[in-house]
N, C-alpha and C positions, 0 to 999 in steps of 0.2 A: 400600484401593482408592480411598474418595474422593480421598484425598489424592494421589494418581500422578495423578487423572482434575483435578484442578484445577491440578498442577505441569505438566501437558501442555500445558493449554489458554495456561498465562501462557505457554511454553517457545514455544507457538505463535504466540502475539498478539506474541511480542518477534520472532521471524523473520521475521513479516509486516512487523513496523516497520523491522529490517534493509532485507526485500526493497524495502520503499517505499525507503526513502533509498536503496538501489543503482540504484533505477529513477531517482532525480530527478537521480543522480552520471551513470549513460549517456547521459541526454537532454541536459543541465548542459554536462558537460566540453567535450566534442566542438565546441560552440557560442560555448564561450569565456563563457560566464554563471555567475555566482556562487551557490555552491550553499546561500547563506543566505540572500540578499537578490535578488530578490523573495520572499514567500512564493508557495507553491503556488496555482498560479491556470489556468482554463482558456487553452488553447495559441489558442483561435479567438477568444473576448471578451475574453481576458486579464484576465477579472473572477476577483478574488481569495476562493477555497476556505475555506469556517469549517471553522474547525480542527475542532469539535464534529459539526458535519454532512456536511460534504464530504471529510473528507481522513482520514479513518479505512481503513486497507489491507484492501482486499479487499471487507468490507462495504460502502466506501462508494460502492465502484463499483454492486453490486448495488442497493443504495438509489433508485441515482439512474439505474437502468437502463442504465447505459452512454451518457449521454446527461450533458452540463452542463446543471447546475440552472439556470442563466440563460438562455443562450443557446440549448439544446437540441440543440446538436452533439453528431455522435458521439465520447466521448471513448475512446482506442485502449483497448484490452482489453489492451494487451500490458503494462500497471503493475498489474491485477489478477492475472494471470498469474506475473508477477513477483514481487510477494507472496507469492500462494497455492506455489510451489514454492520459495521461500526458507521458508518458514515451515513447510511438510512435510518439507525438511529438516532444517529444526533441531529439530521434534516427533517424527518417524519415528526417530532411536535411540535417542529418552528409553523409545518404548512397546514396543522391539523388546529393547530389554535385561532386559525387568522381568519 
């Protein structure tokens, strides 16, 4: 039982990192901007996200209130969204098979 409850949680934390990188590939493409370089940084300061504290899928939005740590703009909900249902689908048929 631990073990299914800890292969969930990685199964999850890996579809939230999917769903980040599909979110920075939709914003990215369209724009014509490279989806390596710059790193992730707010869209209004353009001050650049720590990896450790800011740019963690899903939680890091909730951290940081939906708000840039610098600047204090609203940063959109729609990359914590995007995570969160990337990431429940890749966890929802590991918990639904067992």
């Amino acid at each position: 039982m631990a073990q299914q409850i800890v292969y969930s949680v990685i199964v999850f934390c890996f579809g939230a990192s999917i769903g980040s990188f599909l979110n920075v590939v939709v914003y990215r493409l369209p724009r014509g901007k490279s989806l390596i370089w710059p790193p992730s940084h707010c869209p209004h300061c353009q001050h650049e996200l720590s990896m450790a504290r800011d740019n963690i899928p899903i939680l890091g939005w909730f951290v940081v209130r939906g708000k840039c740590r610098y600047c204090g703009e609203p940063v959109p909900s729609t990359s914590m969204v995007q995570g969160s249902s990337t990431s429940g689908s890749y966890a929802s048929p590991r918990t639904t098979l067992q």
